[in-house]
N, C-alpha and C positions, 0 to 999 in steps of 0.2 A: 874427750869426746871425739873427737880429730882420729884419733886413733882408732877407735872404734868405727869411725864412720866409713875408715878407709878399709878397715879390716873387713867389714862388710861388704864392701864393693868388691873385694880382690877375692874373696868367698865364692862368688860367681863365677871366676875361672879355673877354678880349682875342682880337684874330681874329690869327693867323698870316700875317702877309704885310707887315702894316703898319705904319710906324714905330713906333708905339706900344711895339709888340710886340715888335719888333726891339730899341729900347734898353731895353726889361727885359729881356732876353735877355742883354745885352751888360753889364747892370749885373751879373746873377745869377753870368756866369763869372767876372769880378770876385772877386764874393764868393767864389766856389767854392773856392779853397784855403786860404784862412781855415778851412774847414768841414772839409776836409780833413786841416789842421796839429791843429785837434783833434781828430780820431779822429768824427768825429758819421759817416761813410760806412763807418766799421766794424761801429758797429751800429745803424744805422737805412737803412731804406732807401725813396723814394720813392714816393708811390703813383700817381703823374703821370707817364706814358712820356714828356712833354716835361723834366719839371724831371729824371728821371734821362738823358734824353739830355745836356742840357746840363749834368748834371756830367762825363758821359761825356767828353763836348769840351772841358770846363774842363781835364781830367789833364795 
């Protein structure tokens, strides 16, 4: 979760298009059902239209 949580933050400085950005994207859906298996998308929800897309696409 730790890892996600940072991955998300670091999200933010990153520009959309570029590799960079692309393998944290790709690490976060990774994580994503981890976060999932415990219930954290039950009752929490994203304040990031990116990090809740990509859980969107992690399901």
């Amino acid at each position: 979760m730790a890892a996600f949580v940072a991955n998300a933050l670091r999200l933010d400085e990153l520009t959309e298009g570029t590799p960079e950005y692309a393998a944290l994207v790709a690490q976060m859906r990774e994580l994503a059902p981890a976060l999932r298996a415990i219930g954290l998308n039950d009752v929490f929800r994203p304040r990031s239209p990116a990090v809740e897309r990509i859980l969107a696409d992690a399901a």
